[in-house]
N, C-alpha and C positions, 0 to 999 in steps of 0.2 A: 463741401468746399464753397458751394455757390452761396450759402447760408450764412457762411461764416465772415464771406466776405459783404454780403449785405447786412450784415451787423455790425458792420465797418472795420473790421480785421482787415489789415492789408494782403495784397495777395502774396506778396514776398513771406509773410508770416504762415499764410494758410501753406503754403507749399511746402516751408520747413515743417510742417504738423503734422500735415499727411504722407511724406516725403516722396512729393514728387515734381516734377520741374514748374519754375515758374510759367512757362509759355501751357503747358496744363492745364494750371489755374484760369488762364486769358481764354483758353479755347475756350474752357465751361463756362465761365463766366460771359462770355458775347454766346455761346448759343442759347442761352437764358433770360438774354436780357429782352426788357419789355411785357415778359409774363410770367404768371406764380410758378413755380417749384413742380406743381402737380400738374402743369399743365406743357410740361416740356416734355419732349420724343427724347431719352437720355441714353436710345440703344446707339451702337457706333454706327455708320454710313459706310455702306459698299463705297471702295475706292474703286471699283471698277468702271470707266465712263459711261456713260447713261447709253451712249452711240456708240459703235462704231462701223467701223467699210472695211471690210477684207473684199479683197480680189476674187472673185469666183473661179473655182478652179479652174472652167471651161476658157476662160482669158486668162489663168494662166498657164494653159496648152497654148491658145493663139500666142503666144508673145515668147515663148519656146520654138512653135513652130516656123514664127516669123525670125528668129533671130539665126536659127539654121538656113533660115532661106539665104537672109544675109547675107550670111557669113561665106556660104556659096554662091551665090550667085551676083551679089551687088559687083555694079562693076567699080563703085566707088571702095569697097570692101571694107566697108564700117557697118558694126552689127553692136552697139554698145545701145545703152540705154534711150540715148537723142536720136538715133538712128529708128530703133525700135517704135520711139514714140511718134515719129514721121511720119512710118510705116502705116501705124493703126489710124491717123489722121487721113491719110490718104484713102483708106477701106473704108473710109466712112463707118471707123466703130462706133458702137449706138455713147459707150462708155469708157473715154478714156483713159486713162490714170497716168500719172504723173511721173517724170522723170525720176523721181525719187522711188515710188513703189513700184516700178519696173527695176530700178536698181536692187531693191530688199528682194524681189520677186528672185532674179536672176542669184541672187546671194543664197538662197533658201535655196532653191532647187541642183547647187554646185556648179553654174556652168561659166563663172568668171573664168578669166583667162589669170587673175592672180595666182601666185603660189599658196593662196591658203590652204593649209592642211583641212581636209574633210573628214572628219571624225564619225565614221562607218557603225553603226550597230553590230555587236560582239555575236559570231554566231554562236548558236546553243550550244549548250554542253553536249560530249560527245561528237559533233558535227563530223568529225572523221570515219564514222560509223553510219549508217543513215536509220539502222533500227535502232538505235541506241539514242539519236537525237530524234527519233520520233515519239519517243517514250514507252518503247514495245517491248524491249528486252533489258533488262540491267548489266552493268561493268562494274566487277571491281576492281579496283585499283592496288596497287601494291610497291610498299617502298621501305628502306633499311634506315633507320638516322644512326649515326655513328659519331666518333670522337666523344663519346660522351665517359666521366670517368667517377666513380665512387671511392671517396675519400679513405685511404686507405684500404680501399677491396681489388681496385683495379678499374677497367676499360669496360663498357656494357654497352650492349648495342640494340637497336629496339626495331623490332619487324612491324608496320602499321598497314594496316586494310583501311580502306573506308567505299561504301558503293556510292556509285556517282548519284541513280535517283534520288536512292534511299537515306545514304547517309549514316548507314549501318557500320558500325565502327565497332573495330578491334585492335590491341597491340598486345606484344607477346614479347615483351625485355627478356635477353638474354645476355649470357657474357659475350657469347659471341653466336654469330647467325652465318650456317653456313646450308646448304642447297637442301640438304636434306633435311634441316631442322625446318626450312621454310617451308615444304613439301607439305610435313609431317602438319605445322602448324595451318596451312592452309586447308587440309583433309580436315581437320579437326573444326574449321569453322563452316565448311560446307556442310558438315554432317550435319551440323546443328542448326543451320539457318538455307543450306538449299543451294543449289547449282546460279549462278548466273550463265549467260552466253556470253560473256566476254569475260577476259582475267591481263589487265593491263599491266605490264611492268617498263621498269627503265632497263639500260642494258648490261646490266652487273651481269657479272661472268653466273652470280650464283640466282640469277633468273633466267638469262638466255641461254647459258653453256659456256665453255670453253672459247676463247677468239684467237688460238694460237694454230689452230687446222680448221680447215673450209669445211662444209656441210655437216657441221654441230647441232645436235638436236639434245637441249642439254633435260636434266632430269626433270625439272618442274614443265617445261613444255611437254615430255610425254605423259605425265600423269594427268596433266589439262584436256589433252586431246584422248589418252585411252577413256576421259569421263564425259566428251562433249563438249567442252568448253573451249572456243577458239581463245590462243593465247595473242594477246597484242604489245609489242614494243615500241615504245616511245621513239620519237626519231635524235640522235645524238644531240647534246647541247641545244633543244629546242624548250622553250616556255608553253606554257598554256596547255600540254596537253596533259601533262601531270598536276594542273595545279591545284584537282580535288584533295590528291592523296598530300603534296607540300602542304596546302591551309593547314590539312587534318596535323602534320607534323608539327605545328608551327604552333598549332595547339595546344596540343598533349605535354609540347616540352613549356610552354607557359602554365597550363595547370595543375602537370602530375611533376615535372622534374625543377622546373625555376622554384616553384613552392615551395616545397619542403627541402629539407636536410635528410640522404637517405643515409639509413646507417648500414645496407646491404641490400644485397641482391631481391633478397625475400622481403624485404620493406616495400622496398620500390616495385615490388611484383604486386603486392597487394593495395597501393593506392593507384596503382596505374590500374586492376581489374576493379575497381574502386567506382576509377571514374569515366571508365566505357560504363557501367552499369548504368552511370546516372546519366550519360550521353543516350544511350539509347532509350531510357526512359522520358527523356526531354523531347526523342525525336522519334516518340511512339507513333505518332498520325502523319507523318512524313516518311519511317518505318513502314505503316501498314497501306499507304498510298501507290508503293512502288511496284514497276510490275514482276509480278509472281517470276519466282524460283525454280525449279523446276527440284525436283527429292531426288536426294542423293541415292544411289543405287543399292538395292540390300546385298548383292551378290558379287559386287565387283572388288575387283583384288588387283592389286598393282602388278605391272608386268610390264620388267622395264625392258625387256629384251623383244619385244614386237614391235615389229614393224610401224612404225606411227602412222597414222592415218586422220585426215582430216587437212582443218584450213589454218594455217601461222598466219599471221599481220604482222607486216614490220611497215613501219610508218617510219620513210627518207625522205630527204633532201637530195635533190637531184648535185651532178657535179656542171663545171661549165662547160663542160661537153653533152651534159645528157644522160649522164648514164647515174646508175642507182649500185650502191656498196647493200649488200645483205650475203649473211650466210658465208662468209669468208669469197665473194667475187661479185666481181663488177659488171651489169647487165647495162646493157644498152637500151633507153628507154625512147629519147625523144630529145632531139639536138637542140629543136624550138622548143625543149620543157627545160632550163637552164637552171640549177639553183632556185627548183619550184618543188613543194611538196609534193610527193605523190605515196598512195598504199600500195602497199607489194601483198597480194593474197600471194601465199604458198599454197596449193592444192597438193599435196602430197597423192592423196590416191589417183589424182586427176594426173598427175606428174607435168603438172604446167605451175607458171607464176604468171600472173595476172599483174599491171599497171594501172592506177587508176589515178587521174590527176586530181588533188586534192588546192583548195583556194578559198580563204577567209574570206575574201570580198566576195565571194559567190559561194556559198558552203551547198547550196544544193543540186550546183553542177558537176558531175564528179565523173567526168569521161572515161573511157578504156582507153589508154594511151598506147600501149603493146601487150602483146602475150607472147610468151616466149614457154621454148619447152626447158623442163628439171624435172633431174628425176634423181633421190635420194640414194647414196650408194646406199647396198646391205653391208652394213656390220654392226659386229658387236657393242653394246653400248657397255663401259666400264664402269662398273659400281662401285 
C-alpha cells in the first residue's frame, strides 16, 4: 500500500484496491514516512502501556482495614474514599493513591455500600456432594423428555443419562418409560460401563416412588441401593442442579429428533444409538479422565423385597418455618434455616436422617444442621 501510494496513487484509490479503510492506508503511510520500505518495523505494537501502577496488595489490605476502622469507630462516621485517603495521609503512608484508585480499589473488592449486584463465581459441578465436586467419585444423572410425538405412530418418550465428570451419555426412546423399563435400562448401562456412587434424579413418581403414602421407597431406589449406589433427588422446582442431564436433553433433541423426519419408533431408535456412539467417541479423553467405576457385580440379583439398606439424598428447600418436606412428612430442621437449601442423608440402616445445610455463596461449608431419628416401617414392597 505504502508503494503504491508513493507512486503517487492516491490513498482513497489504494484503500478501494486492497479493500481496506482509508485511515489504514494514513497509519502505514505516516509510520513509513522519511525511510525506505525495508527499513521499516511493519510488525503491529503491543497496545498494552509501556507503564503501569497497580496497588499492591498489601495497601490494599491497609485501605480495607482502615475503612472498617472507619466505619466503626470514626466519630465523624465517614469511611468513603476522602475519608480513607485522609486517613493514610495522616499514617504517614510511604505511597498514597488517589481518590479515585481507592475508589476502583473498594469497587473490586465488593465493599461499596451501593446496591451493585456482585457476581459470585459459580461453585463446581456437583457442589451438593463434596466427593463428587472434588472429583473422587462419579454421578449420574438421569431424566425423561416427554410430549414428544411421531407422526402418525403416536407419543415416545426418551429416558437420557449423561455422568457429570465423564459425560458419558446414553438415551433409550421408548413409547413410553415407565419404573421398570427405567430400572431395567439403567442395569443394562451399568453392566456395561461400571457402578458410579451416586445416581441423581428429579422427583417423577417413576424415579422416587409413589407420593400418595408417606415412607415410599419406590423400585429404582431399592435397586441403587441393594447395588451400592447412593440415590440422590433433586430438590422440587430448583435449577442448576439437574442441568448436566437438561443440556444433555437439549441436545439430543436438536441433533437426533429436530433433525430428521422419523418414520417410527425403530428409526428414531437407531439414529438416536447413532449418535450417543459418536458422542462418546468425541468424549473419549474426557471419557477416560473420569474417576473409575467401580464393576458391576457378577452375582447380584434383584431383590425387591429386602429390606433397603444404605444412604437416600433428597436435596430441599427448607419452608418459612424451618422445616424440610421428604418421604411424605415434614421434619423440623432449623427456624434460622428459612427457605435455605439443605441435604437430607436418609441412613436407613443407621435409622436416622441427617441435615446438612447447603449454600452457593459458600459451597464448601456444609454444617450439620440436625439429626433426627427414622426408622422405615417393614412392609411389603408391590411389584
Amino acid at each position: 500500500m505504502v508503494m503504491m501510494v508513493r507512486q503517487g496513487q492516491s490513498m482513497r484509490q489504494t484503500a478501494k484496491q486492497f479493500g481496506v479503510s482509508l485511515s489504514t492506508v494514513r497509519h502505514w503511510v505516516a509510520r513509513a514516512e522519511g525511510r525506505a520500505l525495508d527499513q521499516v518495523d511493519w510488525t503491529d505494537r503491543d497496545r498494552a502501556p509501556h507503564r503501569t501502577r497497580r496497588i499492591a496488595v498489601g495497601l490494599e489490605e491497609t485501605v480495607l482495614a482502615i475503612r472498617e476502622h472507619l466505619r466503626t469507630q470514626s466519630a465523624l462516621g465517614e469511611f468513603g474514599a476522602l475519608a480513607i485517603r485522609a486517613e493514610l495521609v495522616r499514617r504517614a503512608v510511604p505511597w498514597v493513591p488517589s481518590v479515585r484508585t481507592i475508589g476502583r480499589v473498594l469497587f473490586r473488592r465488593g465493599v461499596l455500600d451501593g446496591r451493585r449486584r456482585i457476581r459470585r463465581q459459580a461453585p463446581s459441578p456437583g457442589w451438593h456432594l463434596p466427593k463428587v465436586a472434588a472429583g473422587l467419585v462419579e454421578l449420574d444423572s438421569f431424566d425423561i423428555v416427554e410430549d414428544l410425538v411421531i407422526e402418525g405412530q403416536g407419543g415416545v418418550q426418551i429416558l437420557n443419562c449423561v455422568s457429570l465428570h465423564g459425560g458419558l451419555a446414553e438415551s433409550w426412546p421408548r413409547e413410553g418409560i415407565t419404573a421398570k423399563i427405567a430400572v431395567e435400562s439403567l442395569l443394562g448401562h451399568w453392566r456395561q460401563f461400571g457402578l458410579p456412587a451416586y445416581a441423581q434424579f428429579d422427583n417423577d413418581t417413576r424415579f422416587q416412588g409413589g407420593h400418595n403414602h408417606p415412607d415410599v421407597i419406590g423400585r429404582l431406589s431399592r435397586t441403587c441401593l441393594s447395588l451400592g449406589v447412593i440415590p440422590v433427588f433433586a430438590p422440587p422446582r430448583e435449577t442448576g442442579f439437574q442441568a448436566a442431564i437438561e443440556s444433555f436433553n437439549g441436545l439430543w433433541q436438536a441433533k437426533v429428533w429436530q433433525r430428521f423426519h422419523h418414520d417410527d419408533l425403530g428409526r428414531l431408535q437407531d439414529r438416536s444409538c447413532r449418535y450417543i456412539q459418536a458422542h462418546r467417541q468425541r468424549n473419549a479423553a474426557r471419557i477416560g479422565s473420569a474417576p473409575a467405576r467401580r464393576p458391576f457385580p457378577d452375582a447380584w440379583k434383584a431383590d425387591l423385597q429386602a429390606a433397603p439398606r444404605g444412604v437416600i439424598i433428597y436435596l430441599r428447600r427448607t419452608s418459612d418455618q424451618g422445616r424440610a418436606s421428604l418421604l411424605g412428612h415434614a421434619f423440623e430442621v432449623d427456624r434460622y434455616w428459612p427457605h435455605r437449601l439443605v441435604r437430607a442423608e436418609v441412613h436407613l440402616t443407621e435409622k436416622r436422617i441427617r441435615f446438612f445445610a447447603l449454600r452457593r455463596r459458600d459451597p464448601s461449608a456444609q454444617p450439620l444442621l440436625k439429626e433426627v431419628p427414622y426408622a422405615l416401617p417393614q412392609r411389603l414392597f408391590d411389584e
